[in-house]
C-alpha positions, 0 to 999 in steps of 0.5 A: 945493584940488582935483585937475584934469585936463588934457586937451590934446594940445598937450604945452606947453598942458599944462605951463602950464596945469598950472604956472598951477594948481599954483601956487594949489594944486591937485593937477594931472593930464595926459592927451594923448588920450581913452584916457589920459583915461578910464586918469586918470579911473579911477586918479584921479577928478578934481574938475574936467575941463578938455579940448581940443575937438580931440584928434586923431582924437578930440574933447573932447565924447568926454570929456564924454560919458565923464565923463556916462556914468561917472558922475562928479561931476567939473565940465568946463571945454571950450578951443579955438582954433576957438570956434563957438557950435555947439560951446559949446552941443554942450558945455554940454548934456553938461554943461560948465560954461564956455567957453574960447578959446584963448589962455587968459588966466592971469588969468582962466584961475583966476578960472574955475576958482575960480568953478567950484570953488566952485560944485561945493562949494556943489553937494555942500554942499546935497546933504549937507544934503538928504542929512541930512534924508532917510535915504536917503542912508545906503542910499546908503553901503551897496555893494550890487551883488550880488542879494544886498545888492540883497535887503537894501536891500528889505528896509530899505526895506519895514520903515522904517515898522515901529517894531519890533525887527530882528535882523541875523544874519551872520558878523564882518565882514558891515558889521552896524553899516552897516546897523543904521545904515540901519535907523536912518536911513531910520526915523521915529526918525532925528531922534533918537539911535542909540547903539551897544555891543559886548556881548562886549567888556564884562565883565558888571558893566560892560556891565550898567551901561552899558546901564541906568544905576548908582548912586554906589557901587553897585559897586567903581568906581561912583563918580558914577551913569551915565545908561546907554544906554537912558536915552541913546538914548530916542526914538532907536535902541539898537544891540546888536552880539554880543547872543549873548553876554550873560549869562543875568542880562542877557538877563533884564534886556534882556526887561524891558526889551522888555516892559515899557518900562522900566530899573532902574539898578544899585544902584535900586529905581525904574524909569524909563520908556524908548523905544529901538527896539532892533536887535540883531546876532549872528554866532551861531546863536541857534536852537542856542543856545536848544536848547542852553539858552544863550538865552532863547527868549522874548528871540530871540521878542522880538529876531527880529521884523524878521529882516535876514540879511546874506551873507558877502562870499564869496557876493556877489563883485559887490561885492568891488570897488565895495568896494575903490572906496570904500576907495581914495576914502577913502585918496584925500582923503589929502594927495599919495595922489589917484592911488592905484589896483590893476593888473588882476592886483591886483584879480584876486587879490582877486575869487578869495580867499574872505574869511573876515573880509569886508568888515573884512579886505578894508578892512585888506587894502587900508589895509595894503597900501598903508602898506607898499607906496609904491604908487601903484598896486599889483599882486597880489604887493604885496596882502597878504593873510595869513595864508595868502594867496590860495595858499599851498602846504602840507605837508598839511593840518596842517603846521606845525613839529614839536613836542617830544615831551615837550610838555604835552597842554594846550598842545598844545591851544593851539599847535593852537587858535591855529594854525587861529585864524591859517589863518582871518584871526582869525575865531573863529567860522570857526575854531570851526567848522574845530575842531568847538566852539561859539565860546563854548568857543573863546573860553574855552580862549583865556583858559585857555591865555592 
């Protein structure tokens, strides 16, 4: 089923035809001049446009013309009581893709319909197929209005011949995954697999068995061998998000791999022969991490071959909103949601926050926002941002509750940890900055302190 716009000035025109539409279905919105259309268009895109040619001081052909110059996908469907072949061949050249003079006959009212319909899916189908053979596509799905995104795009797009590692550096929440996954798609591999894992959210044992394979019994649990990814992903692309965080004994066992070409599985003797293009991300600085001997220096030689490095949100405000689009078109397909929409003052409040957790927070922001608030359309004290907000007046710097004076020095160190962790929306590094320690001591006294 679709969503329809009606655009008539005739208030009884617009009740019936809504009536007709509804009835087989479909989502039904009206507009009663040009001005309300394009207001509709933007709170709602609709899938197809069905206007009167005369509007009052205005004509339907201006709302064809909006749809052509917006951008829109939206299929047209152009009715009048003055049919003349001057105007139907004015309307199908800006793209209209029927003729109806009033009055309209229910019948075949939605049989037009239905066949225009049909011919917009059909439409989107053979571009998704296209779409699937040509990597190009997923650039697409990457918002970059900023220069900044704009630079990387150019960057995917020269090295997509170069069948070399890449190493994606940015904070958590940059959309690192999004472009390893363009890496892929636009490469000579994008055919075959790509494959994905979080290096920091595995236990060494665990991820090592992951990534090359183990043998039954080869450890407590091992209980039928495991092909791993590498073996998995051949022909195709492995992706490591977090490659900061493996273990000295696994970065060993990943240089191998870069050098040799080849896996051992846990528990095994004998190596088996892999192509995997690797593409790896980290939001750490793996330079300090080499000096200070937490890094090999010949694995970052390795990895660091096509360097791709991806701004905060922060610096790159452009695409704050074209991301909030893509969000509300997502939560849009969702049933009787179709008209969801920010005020002005909403989208505002979310141009001026900085975004410690980028396009992650802001995606959440926007979910959460929206289950908590009816909506449709939500203004700025019903976006919510938190902790801390956009402003959010303190006591000072460090103002919290009072704590008891007999409390231990250690969980002092916690609460304050903790506190600092929230003022920064979760994000560990911006906090390990903030208190002044690398992320991996952040992450311990965590799990020290529970």
């Amino acid at each position: 089923m679709a969503v329809i716009l009606i655009v008539d000035d005739e208030f009884s025109i617009r009740k019936t035809l809504g009536l007709l539409l509804k009835a087989e279905g479909h989502t039904v919105h009206e507009a009663g001049s040009l001005a309300e259309a394009k207001e509709r268009l933007e709170q709602a895109p609709a899938d197809l446009v069905m206007t009167d040619l005369r509007l009052g001081e205005d004509d339907g052909i201006a709302v064809l013309e909006h749809l052509r110059a917006s951008g829109s996908d939206a299929e047209s469907i152009v009715m009048t009581a003055y049919g003349t072949i001057e105007s139907a061949v004015e309307a199908m050249r800006l793209g209209a893709y029927d003729y109806l003079t009033k009055p309209i006959n229910p019948a075949e009212l939605v049989i037009r319909v239905t066949k225009v319909l049909e011919r917009k899916s059909l439409r989107e189908e053979v571009t998704r197929l296209r779409g699937a053979l040509d990597g190009r596509h997923v650039l697409a799905h990457v918002v970059a209005e900023s220069p900044q995104m704009q630079r990387v795009l150019q960057v995917i797009e020269r090295i997509r011949d170069r069948d070399l590692p890449v190493l994606i550096t940015g904070e958590t929440g940059t959309g690192k995954e999004v472009v390893a996954r363009a890496v892929h798609a636009t490469s000579t591999r994008a055919a075959a697999p790509f494959l994905a894992i979080n290096c920091a959210t595995l236990p060494e044992d665990l991820l090592d068995s992951e990534l090359f394979g183990s043998l039954k019994g080869a450890f407590t649990g091992a209980v039928a061998n495991r092909k791993g990814l590498f073996r998995e992903a051949h022909g195709g692309t492995l992706f490591l998000d977090e490659i900061g965080d493996i273990s000295p004994r696994l970065q060993a066992k990943l240089l191998r791999v870069l050098q040799e070409g080849e896996v051992r599985p846990v528990g095994g003797d004998t190596p088996t022969r892999v192509d995997v293009r690797i593409v790896a991300a980290t939001n750490r600085d793996l330079d300090r991490m080499v000096e200070a001997g937490e890094f090999r220096s010949d694995l970052l030689f390795r990895l660091n071959v096509l360097p791709i490095a991806l701004p905060p949100l922060r610096e790159r405000r452009e695409d704050i909103l074209p991301l909030v689009r893509r969000v509300l078109e997502r939560l849009r397909r969702e049933p009787g949601r179709d008209n969801l929409g920010l005020t002005p003052p909403a989208q505002e409040k979310l141009l001026r926050y900085d975004w410690p957790g980028n396009v992650r927070q802001l995606e959440n922001i926007i979910e959460r926002s929206f289950a908590l608030h009816p909506g449709p359309v939500l203004d700025a004290h019903e976006i919510l941002i938190t902790p801390a907000g956009v402003t959010q007046p303190t006591a000072g710097p460090e103002a919290g509750p009072e704590l008891p004076a007999d409390i231990p020095l250690a969980e002092v160190e916690s609460l304050h940890i903790r506190r600092v962790l929230e003022r920064q929306g979760g994000n560990q590094v911006a906090a390990a900055r903030v208190l002044g320690i690398s992320r991996s001591t952040l992450r311990r006294k965590l799990g020290q302190n529970g």
